[in-house]
C-alpha positions as CSV (number, residue, x, y, z in Angstrom):
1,X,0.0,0.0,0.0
2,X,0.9,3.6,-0.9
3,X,1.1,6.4,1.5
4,X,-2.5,8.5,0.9
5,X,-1.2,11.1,-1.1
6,X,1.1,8.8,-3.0
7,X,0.2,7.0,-6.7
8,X,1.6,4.4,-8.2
9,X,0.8,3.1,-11.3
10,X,1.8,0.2,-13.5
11,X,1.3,-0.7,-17.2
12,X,2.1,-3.6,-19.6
13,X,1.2,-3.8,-22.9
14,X,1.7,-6.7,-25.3
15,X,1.4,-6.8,-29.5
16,X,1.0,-10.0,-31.7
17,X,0.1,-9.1,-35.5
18,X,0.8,-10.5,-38.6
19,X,-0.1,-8.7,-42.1
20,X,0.8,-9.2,-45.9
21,X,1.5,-6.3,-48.0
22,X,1.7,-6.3,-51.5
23,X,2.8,-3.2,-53.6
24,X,4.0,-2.9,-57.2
25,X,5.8,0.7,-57.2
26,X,7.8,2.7,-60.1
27,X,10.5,5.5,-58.4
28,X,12.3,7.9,-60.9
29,X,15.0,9.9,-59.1
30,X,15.6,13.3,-60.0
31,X,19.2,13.6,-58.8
32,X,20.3,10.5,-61.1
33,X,21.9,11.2,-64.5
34,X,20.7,8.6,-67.0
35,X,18.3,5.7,-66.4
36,X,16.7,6.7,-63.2
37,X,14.0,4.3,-63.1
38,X,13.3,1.1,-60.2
39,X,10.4,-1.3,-61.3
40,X,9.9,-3.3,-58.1
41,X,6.7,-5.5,-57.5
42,X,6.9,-7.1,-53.5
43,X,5.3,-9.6,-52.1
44,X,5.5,-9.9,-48.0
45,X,4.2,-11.0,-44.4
46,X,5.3,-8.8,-41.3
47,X,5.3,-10.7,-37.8
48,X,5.2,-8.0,-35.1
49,X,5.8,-9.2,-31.6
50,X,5.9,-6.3,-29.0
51,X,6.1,-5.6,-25.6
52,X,6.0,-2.4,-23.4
53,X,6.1,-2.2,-19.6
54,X,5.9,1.3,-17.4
55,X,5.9,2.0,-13.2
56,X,4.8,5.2,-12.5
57,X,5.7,6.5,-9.2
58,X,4.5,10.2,-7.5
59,X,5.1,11.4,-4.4
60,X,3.5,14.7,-3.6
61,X,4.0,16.5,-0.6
62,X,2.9,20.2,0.8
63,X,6.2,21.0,0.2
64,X,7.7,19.0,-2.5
65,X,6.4,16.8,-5.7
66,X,8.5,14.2,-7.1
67,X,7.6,12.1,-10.2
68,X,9.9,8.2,-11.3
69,X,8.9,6.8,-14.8
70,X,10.6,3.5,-15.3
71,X,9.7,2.3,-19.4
72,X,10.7,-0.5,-20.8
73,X,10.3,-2.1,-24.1
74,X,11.4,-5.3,-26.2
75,X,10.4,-6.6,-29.3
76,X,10.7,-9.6,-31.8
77,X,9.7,-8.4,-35.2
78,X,10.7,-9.4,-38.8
79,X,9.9,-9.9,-42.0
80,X,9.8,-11.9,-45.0
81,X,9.0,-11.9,-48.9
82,X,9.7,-12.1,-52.5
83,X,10.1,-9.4,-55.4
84,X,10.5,-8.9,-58.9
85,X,13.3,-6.1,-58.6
86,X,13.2,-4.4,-62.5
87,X,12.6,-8.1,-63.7
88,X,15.1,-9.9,-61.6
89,X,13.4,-12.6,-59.0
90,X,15.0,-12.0,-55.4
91,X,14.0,-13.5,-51.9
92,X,13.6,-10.8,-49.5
93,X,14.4,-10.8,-45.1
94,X,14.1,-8.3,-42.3
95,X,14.7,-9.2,-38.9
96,X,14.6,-5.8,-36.8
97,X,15.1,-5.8,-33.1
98,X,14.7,-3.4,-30.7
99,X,15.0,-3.4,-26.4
100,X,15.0,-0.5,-24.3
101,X,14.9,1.0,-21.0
102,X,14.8,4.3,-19.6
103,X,13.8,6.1,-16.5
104,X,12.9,9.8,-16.3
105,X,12.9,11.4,-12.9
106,X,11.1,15.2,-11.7
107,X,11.4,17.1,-8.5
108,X,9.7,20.3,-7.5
109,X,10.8,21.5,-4.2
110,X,9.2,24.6,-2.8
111,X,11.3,27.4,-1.3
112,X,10.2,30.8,0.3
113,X,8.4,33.7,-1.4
114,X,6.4,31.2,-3.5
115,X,9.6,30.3,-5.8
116,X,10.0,26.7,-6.3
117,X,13.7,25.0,-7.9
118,X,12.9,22.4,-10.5
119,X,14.9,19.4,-11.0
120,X,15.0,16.6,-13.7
121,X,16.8,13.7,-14.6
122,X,16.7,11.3,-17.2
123,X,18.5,8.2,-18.6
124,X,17.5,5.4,-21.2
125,X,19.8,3.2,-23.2
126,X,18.8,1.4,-26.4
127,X,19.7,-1.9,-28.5
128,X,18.8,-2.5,-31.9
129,X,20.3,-6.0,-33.8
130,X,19.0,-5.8,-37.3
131,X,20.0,-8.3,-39.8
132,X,19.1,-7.5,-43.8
133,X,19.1,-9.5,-46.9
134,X,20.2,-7.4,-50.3
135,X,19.2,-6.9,-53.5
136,X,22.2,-9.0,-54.5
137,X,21.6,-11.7,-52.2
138,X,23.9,-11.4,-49.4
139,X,23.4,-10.5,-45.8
140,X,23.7,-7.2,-43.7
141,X,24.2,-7.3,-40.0
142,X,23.9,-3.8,-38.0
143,X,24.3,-3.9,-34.2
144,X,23.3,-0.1,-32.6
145,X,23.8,0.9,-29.2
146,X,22.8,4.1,-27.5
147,X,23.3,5.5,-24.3
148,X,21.5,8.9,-23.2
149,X,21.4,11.0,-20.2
150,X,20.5,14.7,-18.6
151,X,20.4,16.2,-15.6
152,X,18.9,20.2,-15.2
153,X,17.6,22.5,-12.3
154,X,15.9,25.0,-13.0
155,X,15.0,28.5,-10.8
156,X,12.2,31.0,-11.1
157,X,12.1,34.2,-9.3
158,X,10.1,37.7,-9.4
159,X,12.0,41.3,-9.7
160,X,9.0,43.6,-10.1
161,X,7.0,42.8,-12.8
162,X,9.8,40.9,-14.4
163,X,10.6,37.6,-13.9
164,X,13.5,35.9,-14.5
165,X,14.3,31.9,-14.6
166,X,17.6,30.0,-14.8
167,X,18.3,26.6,-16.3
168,X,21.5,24.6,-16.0
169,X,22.0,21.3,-16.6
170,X,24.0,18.6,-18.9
171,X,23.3,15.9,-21.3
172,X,25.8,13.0,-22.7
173,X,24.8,10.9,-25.7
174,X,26.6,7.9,-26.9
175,X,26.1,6.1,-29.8
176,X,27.9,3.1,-31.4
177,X,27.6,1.4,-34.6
178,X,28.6,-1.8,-35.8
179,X,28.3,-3.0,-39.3
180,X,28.7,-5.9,-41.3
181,X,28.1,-6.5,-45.5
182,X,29.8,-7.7,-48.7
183,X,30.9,-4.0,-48.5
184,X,32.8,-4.7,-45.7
185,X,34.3,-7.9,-46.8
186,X,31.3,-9.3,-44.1
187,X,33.7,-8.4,-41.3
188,X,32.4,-6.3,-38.6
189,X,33.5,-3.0,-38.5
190,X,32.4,-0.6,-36.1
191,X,31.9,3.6,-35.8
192,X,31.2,5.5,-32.2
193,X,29.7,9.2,-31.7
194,X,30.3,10.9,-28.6
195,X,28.5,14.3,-27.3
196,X,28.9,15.7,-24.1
197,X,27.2,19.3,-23.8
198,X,27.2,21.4,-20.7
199,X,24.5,24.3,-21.0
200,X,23.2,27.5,-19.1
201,X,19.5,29.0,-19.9
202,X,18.8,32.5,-18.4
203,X,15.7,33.7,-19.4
204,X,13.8,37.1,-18.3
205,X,10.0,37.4,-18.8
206,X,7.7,40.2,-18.8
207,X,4.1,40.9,-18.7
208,X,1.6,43.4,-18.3
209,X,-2.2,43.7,-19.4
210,X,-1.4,44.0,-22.7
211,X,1.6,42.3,-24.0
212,X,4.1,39.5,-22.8
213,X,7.6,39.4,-23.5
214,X,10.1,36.8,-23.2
215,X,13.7,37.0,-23.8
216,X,16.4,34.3,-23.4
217,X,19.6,32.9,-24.5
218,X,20.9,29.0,-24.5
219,X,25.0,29.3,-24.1
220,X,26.2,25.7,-24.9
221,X,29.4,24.1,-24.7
222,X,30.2,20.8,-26.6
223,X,32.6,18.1,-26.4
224,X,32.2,16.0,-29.7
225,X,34.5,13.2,-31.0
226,X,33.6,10.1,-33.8
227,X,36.0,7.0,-33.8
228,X,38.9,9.3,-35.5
229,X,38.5,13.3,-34.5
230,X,37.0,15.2,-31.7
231,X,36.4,18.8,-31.6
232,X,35.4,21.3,-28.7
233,X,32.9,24.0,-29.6
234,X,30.7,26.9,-27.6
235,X,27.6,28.1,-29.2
236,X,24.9,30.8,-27.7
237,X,21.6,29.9,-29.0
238,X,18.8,33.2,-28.5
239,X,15.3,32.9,-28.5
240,X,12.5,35.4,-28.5
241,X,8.8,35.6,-27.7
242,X,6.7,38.7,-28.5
243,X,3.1,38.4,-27.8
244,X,0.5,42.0,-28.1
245,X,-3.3,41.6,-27.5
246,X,-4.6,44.3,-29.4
247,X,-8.2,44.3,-27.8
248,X,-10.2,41.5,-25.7
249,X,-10.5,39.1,-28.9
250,X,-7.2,39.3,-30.9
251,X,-4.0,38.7,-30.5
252,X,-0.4,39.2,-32.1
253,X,2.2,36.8,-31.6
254,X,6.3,37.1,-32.8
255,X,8.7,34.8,-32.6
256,X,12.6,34.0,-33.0
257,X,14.8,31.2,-32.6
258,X,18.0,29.9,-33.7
259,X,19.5,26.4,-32.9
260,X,22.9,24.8,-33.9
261,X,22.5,20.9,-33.7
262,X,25.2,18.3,-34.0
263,X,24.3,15.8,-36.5
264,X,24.3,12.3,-35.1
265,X,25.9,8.7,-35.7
266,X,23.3,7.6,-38.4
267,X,23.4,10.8,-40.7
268,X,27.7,10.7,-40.3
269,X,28.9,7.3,-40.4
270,X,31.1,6.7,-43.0
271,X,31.0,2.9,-42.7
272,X,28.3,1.6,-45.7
273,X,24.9,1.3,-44.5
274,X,22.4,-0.1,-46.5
275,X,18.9,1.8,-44.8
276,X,16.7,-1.1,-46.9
277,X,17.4,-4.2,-49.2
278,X,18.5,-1.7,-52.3
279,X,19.6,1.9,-50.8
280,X,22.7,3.1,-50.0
281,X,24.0,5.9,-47.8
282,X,27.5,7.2,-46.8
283,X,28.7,9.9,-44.8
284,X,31.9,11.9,-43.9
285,X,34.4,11.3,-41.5
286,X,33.5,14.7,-40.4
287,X,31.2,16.2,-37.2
288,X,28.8,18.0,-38.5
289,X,26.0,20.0,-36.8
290,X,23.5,21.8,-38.9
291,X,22.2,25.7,-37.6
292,X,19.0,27.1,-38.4
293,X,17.0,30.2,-38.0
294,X,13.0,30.1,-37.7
295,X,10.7,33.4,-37.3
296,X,6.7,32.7,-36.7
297,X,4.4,35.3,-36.8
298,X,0.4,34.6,-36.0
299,X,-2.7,36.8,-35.4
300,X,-5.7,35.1,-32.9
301,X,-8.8,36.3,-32.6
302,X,-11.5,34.7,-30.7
303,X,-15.5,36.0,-29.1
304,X,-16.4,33.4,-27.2
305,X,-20.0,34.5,-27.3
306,X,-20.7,34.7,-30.6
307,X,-18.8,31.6,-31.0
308,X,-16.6,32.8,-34.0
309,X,-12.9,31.7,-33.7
310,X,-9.8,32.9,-36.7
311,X,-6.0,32.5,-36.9
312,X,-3.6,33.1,-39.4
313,X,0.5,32.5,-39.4
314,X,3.3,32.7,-41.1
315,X,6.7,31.2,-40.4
316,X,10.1,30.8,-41.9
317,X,13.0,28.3,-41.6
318,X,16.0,28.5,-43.4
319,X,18.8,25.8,-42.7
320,X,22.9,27.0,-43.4
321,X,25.5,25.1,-44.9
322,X,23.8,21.6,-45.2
323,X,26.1,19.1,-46.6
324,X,25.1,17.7,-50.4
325,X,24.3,14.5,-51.0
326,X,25.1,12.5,-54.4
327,X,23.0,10.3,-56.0
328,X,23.5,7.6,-58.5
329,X,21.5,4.7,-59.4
330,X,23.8,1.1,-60.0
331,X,22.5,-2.2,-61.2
332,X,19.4,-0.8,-59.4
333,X,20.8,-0.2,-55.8
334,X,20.4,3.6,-54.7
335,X,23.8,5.1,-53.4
336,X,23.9,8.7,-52.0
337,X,27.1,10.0,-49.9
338,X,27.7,13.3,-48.7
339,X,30.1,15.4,-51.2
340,X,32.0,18.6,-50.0
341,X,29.9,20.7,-51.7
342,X,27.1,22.9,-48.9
343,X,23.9,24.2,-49.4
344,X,21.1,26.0,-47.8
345,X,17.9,25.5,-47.9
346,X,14.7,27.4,-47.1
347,X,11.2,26.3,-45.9
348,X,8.2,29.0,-46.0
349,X,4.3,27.9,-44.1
350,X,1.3,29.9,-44.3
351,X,-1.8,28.7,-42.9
352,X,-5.4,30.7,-42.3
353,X,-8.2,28.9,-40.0
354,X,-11.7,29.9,-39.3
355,X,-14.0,28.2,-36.9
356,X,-17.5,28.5,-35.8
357,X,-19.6,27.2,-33.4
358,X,-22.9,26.7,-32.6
359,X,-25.1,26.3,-29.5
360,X,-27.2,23.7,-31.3
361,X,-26.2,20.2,-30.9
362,X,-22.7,21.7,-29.8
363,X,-22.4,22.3,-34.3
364,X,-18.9,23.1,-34.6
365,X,-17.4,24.2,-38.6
366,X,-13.8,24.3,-39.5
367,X,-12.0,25.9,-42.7
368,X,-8.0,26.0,-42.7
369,X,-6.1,26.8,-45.7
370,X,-2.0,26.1,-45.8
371,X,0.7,26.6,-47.9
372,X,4.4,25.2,-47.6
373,X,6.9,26.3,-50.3
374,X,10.8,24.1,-50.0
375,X,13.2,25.7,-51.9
376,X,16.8,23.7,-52.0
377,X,19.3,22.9,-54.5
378,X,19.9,19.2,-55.8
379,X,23.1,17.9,-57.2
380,X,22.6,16.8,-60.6
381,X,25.8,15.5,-61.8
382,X,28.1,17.6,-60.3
383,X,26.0,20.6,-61.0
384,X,24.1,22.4,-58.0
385,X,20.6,23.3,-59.7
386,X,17.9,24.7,-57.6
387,X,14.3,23.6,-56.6
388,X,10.9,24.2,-55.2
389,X,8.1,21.4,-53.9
390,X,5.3,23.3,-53.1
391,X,2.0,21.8,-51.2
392,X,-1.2,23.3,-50.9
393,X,-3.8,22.0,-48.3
394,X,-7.8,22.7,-48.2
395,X,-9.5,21.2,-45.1
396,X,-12.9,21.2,-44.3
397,X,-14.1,20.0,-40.9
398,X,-17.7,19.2,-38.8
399,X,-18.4,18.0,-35.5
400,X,-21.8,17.6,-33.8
401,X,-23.3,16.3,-31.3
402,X,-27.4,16.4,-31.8
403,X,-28.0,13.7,-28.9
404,X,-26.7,12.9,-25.6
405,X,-25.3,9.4,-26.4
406,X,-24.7,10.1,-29.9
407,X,-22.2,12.2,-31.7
408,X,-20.7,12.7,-35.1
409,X,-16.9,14.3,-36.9
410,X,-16.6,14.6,-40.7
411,X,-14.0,16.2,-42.9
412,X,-12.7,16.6,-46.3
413,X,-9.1,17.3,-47.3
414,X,-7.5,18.6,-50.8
415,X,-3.7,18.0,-51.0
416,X,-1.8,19.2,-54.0
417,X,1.8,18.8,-54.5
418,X,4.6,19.9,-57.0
419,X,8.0,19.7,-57.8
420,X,9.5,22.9,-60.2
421,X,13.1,23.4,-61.2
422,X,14.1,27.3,-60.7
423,X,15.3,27.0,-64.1
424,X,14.6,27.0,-67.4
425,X,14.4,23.7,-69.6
426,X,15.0,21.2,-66.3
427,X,12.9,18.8,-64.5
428,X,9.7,19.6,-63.3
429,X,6.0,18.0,-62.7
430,X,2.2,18.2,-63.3
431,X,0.5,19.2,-59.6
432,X,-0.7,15.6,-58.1
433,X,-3.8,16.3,-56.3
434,X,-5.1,14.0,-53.6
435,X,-9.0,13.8,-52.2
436,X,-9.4,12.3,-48.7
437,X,-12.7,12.8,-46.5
438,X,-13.6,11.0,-43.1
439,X,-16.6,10.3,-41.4
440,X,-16.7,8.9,-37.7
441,X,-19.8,8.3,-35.8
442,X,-20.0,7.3,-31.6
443,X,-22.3,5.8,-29.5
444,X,-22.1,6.1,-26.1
445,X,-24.3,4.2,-23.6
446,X,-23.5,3.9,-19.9
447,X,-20.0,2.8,-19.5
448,X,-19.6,1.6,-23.6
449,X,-18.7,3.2,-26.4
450,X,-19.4,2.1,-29.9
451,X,-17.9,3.9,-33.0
452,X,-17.5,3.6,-36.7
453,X,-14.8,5.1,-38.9
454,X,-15.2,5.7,-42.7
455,X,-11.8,7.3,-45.0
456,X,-11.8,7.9,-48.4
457,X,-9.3,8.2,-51.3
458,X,-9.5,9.9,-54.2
459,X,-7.7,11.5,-57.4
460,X,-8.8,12.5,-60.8
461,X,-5.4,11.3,-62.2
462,X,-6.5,7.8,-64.1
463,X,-3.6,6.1,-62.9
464,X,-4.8,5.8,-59.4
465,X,-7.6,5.0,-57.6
466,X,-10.8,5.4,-55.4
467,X,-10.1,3.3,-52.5
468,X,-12.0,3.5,-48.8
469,X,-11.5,1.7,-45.4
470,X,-13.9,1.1,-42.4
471,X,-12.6,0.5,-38.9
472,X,-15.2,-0.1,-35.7
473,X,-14.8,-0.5,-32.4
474,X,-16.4,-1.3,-29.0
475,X,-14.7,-0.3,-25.3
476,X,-15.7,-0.4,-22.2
477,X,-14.7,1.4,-19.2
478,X,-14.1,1.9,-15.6
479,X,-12.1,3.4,-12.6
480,X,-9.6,1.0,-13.0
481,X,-9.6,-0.9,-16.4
482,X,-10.6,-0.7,-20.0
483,X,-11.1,-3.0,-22.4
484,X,-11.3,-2.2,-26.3
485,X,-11.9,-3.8,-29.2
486,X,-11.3,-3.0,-32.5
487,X,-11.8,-4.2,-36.1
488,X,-10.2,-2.8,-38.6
489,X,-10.9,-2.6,-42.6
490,X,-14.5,-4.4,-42.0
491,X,-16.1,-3.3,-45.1
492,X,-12.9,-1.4,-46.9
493,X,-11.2,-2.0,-49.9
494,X,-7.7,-3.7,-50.3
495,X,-5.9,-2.0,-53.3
496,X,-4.8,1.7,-52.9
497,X,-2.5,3.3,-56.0
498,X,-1.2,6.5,-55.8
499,X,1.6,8.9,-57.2
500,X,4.2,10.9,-54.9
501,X,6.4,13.5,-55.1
502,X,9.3,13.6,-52.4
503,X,12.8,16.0,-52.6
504,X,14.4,13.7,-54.9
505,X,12.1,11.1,-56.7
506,X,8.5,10.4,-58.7
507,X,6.7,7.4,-57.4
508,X,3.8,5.7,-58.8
509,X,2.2,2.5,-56.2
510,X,-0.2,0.2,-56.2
511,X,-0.4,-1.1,-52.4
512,X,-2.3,-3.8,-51.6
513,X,-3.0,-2.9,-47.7
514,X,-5.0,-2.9,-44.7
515,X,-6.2,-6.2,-44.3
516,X,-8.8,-7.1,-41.8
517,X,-7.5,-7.3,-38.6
518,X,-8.9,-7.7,-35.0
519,X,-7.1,-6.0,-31.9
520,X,-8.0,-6.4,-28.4
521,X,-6.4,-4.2,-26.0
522,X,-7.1,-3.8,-21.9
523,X,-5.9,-1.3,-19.8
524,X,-6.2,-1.0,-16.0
525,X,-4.1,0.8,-13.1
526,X,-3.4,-0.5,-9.5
């Protein structure tokens, strides 16, 4: 038993599915001189065997609160298959593993004057054994290991009508990679990452009817080394908040940041990693970090009486001196590696929203428009030509809820996407335009719930497809348990075919997906 004001709480959660997927997909890539083209058809069954423990410990006190998460997770998943790989018959394997742990610890200790010092902790460490059978046959073994930790305090105190707050604290991460191919002669050769980084937060804070300002700076100092170099490096990181309420129902908001990030062992390793059966990636033997500004402006305005409810934005990211990659296409394998040639790259969002409600059957209507434009350059050869994908999003939402045990959500969704050289006379694409609407309805009676959920999938482009699924489900709860169960893709459809656009390829697929599937799940606290 647990003192009164005490709560513990424990979970366990276990996972046993198994699904085929089928898919026949074309990919041209746009950053490969020549033939560019993979024809793959795959035939394949997924085993997933998962499971996730948590204790949950609080302790709360007039004086003090402290909080100990203890996770843990294991899993025995893998994969098997066939495909026709551009006309070639090849036997396909997976086998990914993953077990972790990790415990996350908070303290809040109350002082005098109402000022209260924070404390957190937090510590996890993670194994993943994968084993991979190529295109060509032969076998890839991968062993990752990564450690993690951070401690910080934090203190928050009032000068006037300004307050100011400190944080201070450390973090390690280490990471170590082991890797074994017909690249490597199947010997096992190994790559470790190391990142030790002491930082200091001050922050002041303002506020008065009005307007709210918050002002702070992030000073960092990094210890980073890789199996052959190691480098020492101080960074100051600022940050700003601006936020103006022009009258009782709107509000202007302005923000800054700018963060310089180390780029870990996965996106560096120069040892060959093949990422799936017939992709290829290679870094530099270099320590990298990538730095980045972002600006966000929005404008709120809500009356709560008349139930009417608007926001627009605007932000802006650009990232500096981001290291090229090379692409080339090889008896159908995909190989990219990091050249000595930088970039940046620049990512503008703009997104509108109106909402309305209604005091009738609690009527709620959403509209939200949004617009993301990604300019970057893309090696071609050995030529840096610039780009754009741009992506434009219409949503439409309603939720309602006419009875007391009975309520109802729908929505419809427009997503069109494009990829446009900057330049004259070089690669560029028709807009792909994608339909999707939902419709979920829920019962509720006593302590069940029933509810069904329709999705639909459409495009006026020939080559794909009208597809739609149905899920339903039943729960029932209590104080201490739940139990739920779901079935999925009742009444749906099993084909789904489709055309992408991504940074640096086309794709056309026709998946075969979503089979019907049953999950039970229960839930209950002690």
């Amino acid at each position: 038993m647990t003192p009164k004001k005490d709560n513990l709480r424990l979970q366990a959660t276990s996972l046993f599915n198994r699904s085929r997927y089928q898919q026949y997909a074309q990919t041209i890539y746009n950053n490969v001189v020549g033939d560019s083209m993979v024809v793959e058809e795959q035939r394949q069954r997924s085993y997933r065997r998962e499971y996730t423990a948590e204790m949950s410990y609080q302790i709360n006190r007039d004086k003090s609160f402290v909080e100990n998460t203890l996770k843990g997770f294991l899993d025995f998943n893998s994969g098997v298959g066939d495909a026709l790989f551009n006309g070639h018959q090849i036997r396909q394997f997976v086998q990914p593993r993953k077990m972790s742990v990790s415990n996350r610890t908070k303290a809040i200790i109350n002082i005098k004057d109402k000022n209260s010092i924070t404390l957190n902790g937090f510590l996890s460490y993670n194994y993943l054994p994968e084993e991979l059978l190529l295109v060509n046959g032969k076998t890839e073994k991968i062993y990752q290991k990564e450690l993690k930790g951070e401690v910080s305090a934090s203190f928050r105190h009032r000068v006037g009508h300004i307050y100011l707050s400190y944080l201070v604290g450390g973090k390690a991460l280490l990471q170590n990679l082991s890797v074994s191919n017909y690249l490597t002669a199947d010997s096992l050769r190994e790559d470790r990452y190391g990142c030790h980084n002491l930082f200091l937060s001050p922050q002041l804070s303002y506020k008065s009817k009005d307007c709210n300002l918050n002002v702070g700076l992030r000073i960092n100092e990094y210890y980073i080394s890789n199996s052959a170099i190691h480098q020492s490096k101080v960074t100051i990181e600022p940050n700003l908040h601006f936020g103006w309420e022009l009258n009782g129902r709107t509000e202007w908001t302005l923000g800054y940041g700018y963060h310089w990030i180390p780029v870990q062992l996965n996106s560096s390793t120069m040892l060959p990693v093949f990422s799936s059966y017939r992709t290829f990636f290679q870094g530099k033997n270099e320590l990298e970090a990538t730095r980045n500004h972002s600006i966000l402006s929005a404008l709120r305005y809500k009356d709560i009486v008349k139930g009417w409810f608007a926001n627009a934005s605007v932000s802006y990211l650009t990232v500096l001196d981001s290291r090229m990659l090379r692409g080339k296409l090889l008896d159908g394998v995909y190989y990219s590696s990091f050249t000595n040639l930088y970039t940046h790259s620049h990512l503008l969002r703009t997104s509108e929203e109106v909402t309305k409600s209604f005091d009738w059957a609690s009527l709620m209507l959403t509209l939200r428009l949004s617009q993301v434009w990604n300019y970057y350059s893309m090696l071609i050869g050995n030529t840096p030509k610039p780009f754009v994908t741009r992506n434009y999003t219409t949503y439409m939402g309603l939720s309602m809820r006419p009875l007391r045990w009975f309520s109802l959500e729908a929505s419809g969704n427009l997503l069109e996407s494009q990829f446009r050289s900057r330049e004259r006379n070089m690669l560029s694409s028709k807009p792909i335009r994608l339909f999707t609407e939902s419709l979920s309805l829920f019962f509720f009676l006593d302590k069940w719930q029933f509810s069904y959920m329709g999705e639909f999938y459409h495009n006026k482009d020939i080559a794909s497809s009208f597809t739609h699924f149905s899920n339903i489900s039943v729960s029932y709860q209590k104080k201490n348990y739940e139990f739920s169960l779901q079935l999925s893709n009742l009444f749906g459809m099993r084909e789904y075919r489709q055309r992408m656009i991504t940074t640096t390829s086309f794709a056309y697929t026709e998946t075969m997906l979503r089979p019907k599937e049953v999950l039970a799940k229960i839930i209950f606290s002690l």
